[in-house]
C-alpha positions as CSV (number, residue, x, y, z in Angstrom):
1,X,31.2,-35.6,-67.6
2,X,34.3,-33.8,-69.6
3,X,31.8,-31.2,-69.8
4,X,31.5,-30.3,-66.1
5,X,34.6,-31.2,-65.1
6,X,35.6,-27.8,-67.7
7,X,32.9,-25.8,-65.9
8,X,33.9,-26.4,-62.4
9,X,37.7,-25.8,-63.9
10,X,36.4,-22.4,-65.4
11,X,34.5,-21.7,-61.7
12,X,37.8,-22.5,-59.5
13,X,40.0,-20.0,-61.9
14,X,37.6,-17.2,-61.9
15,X,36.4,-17.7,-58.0
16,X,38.1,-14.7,-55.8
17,X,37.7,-17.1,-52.9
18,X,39.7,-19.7,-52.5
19,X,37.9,-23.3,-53.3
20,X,39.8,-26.6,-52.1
21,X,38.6,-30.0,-52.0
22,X,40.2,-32.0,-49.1
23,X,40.2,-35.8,-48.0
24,X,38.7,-37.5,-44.8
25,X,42.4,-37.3,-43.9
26,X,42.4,-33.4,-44.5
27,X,45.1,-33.8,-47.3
28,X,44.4,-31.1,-50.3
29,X,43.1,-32.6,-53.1
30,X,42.6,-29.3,-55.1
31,X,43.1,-25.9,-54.9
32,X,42.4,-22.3,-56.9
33,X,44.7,-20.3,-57.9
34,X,42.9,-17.6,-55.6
35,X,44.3,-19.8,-52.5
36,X,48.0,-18.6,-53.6
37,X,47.3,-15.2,-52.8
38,X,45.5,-15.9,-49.5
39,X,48.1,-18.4,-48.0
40,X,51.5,-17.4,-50.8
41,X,51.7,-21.0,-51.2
42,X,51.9,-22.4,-55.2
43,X,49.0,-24.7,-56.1
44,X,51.3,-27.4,-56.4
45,X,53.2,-26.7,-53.3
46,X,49.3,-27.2,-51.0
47,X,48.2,-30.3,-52.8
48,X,48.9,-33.1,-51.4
49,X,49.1,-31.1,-47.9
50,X,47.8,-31.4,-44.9
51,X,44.7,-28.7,-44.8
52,X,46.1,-28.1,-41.3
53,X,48.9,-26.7,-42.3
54,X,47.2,-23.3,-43.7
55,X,44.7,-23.8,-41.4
56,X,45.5,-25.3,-38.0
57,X,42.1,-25.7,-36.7
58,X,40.4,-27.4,-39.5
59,X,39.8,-30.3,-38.1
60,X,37.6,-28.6,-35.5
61,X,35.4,-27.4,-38.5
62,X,35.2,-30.7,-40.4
63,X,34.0,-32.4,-36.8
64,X,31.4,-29.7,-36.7
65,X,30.5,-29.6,-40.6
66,X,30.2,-33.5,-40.1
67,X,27.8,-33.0,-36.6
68,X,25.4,-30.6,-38.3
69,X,25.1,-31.4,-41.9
70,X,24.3,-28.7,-44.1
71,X,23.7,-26.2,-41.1
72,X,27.2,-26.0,-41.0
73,X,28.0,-22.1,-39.8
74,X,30.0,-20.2,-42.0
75,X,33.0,-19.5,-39.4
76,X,35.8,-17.0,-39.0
77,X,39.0,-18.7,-38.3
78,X,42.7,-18.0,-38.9
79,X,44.9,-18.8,-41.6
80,X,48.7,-19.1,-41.6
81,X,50.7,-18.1,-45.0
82,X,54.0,-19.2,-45.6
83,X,55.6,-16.3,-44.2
84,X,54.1,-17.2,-40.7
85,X,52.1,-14.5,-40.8
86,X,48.4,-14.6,-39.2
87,X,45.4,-14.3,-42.0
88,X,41.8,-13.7,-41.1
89,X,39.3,-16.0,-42.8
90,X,36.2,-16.7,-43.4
91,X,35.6,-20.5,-44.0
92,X,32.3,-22.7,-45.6
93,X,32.6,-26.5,-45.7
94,X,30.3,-28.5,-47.3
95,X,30.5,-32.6,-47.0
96,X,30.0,-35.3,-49.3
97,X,30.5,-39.1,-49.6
98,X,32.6,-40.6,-53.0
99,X,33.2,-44.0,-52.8
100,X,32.0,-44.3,-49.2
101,X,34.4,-42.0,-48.6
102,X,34.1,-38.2,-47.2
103,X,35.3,-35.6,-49.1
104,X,35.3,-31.3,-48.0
105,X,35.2,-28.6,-50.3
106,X,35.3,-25.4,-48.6
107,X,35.4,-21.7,-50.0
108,X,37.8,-19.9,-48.1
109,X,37.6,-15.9,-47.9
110,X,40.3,-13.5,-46.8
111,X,38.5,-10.9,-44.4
112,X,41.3,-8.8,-44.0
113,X,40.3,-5.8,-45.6
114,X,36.7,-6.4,-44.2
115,X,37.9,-6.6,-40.9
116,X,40.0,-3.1,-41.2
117,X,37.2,-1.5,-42.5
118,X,35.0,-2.8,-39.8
119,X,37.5,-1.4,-37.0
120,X,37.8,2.1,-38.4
121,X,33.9,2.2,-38.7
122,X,33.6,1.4,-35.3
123,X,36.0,4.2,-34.2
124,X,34.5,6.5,-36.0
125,X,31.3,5.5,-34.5
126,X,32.8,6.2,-31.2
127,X,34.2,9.6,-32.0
128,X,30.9,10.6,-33.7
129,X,28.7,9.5,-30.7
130,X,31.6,11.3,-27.9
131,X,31.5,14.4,-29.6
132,X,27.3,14.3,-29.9
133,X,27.4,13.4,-26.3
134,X,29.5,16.2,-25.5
135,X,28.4,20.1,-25.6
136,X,32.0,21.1,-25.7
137,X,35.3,19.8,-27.8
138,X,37.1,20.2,-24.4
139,X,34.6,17.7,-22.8
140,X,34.6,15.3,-25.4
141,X,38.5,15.1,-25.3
142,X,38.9,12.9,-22.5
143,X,36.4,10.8,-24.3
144,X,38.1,10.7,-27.5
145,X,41.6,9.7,-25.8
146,X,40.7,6.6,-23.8
C-alpha cells in the first residue's frame, strides 16, 4: 500500500494538469503542485477549501459526473485565480465511493494557450478564404475589415 501511495505521489508531482481529490462536500482533499500555477494559490492555502472557490460551478459538474457515471463529458468551464482573474479550463471528474462516502478526483487543464491558438487559426482561416474568394486585394478589403 506504501508502495502506491509513492507512485500516485510521483504521478501528482510530475502531472502538468492539475489533479485534486475533493469530498462529497467539495472541500479539497489534495492537490498538485501543477494547480498552483493554474489557480496561484499554494497547495496548502486550496486544501481544506471549498472546490468552489477556484471553480464556482463545480457543483454543477459533480451533479452531472454523479447522473452519468463514467460517461461523464470532459467539460470546459472557468477557473478563478487568486488575483480574480478568469482562467479557461478543461475539467474530468471521475467518482468513487470510500467508506460509503463519495469522493472526486478531477484533472484540471489550463486551455489558455489552446484557446489563443485556436482564435488566431480561425482568423487566419477567414483572411485566407476572403482573399481566395476575392479576385482583387481591393475587394477582399471590406471583407478583411468587418
Amino acid at each position: 500500500m506504501e508502495e502506491l501511495k509513492d507512485r500516485y505521489e510521483i504521478i501528482e508531482e510530475a502531472a502538468t494538469d492539475a489533479i485534486v481529490t475533493v469530498d462529497e462536500q467539495g472541500r479539497i482533499l489534495s492537490v498538485s503542485r501543477a494547480a498552483e500555477r493554474i489557480f496561484g494559490y499554494k497547495v496548502p492555502e486550496m486544501v481544506g477549501k471549498g472546490m468552489d472557490q477556484i471553480i464556482p460551478s463545480y457543483k454543477q459538474y459533480v451533479d452531472e459526473t454523479r447522473r452519468r457515471g463514467k460517461s461523464a463529458p470532459v467539460v470546459e468551464v472557468t477557473g478563478i485565480h487568486k488575483s480574480g482573474k478568469q482562467v479557461q479550463l478543461e475539467l474530468s471528474l471521475g467518482e468513487y465511493k470510500k467508506n460509503n462516502k463519495h469522493v472526486y478526483t478531477g484533472i484540471i487543464r489550463d486551455i489558455a494557450s489552446r484557446k489563443h491558438t485556436d482564435r488566431r487559426l480561425a482568423a487566419q482561416f477567414a483572411v485566407t478564404r476572403a482573399l481566395a474568394e476575392s479576385s482583387s486585394l481591393s475587394e477582399a478589403t471590406p471583407k478583411l475589415l468587418q
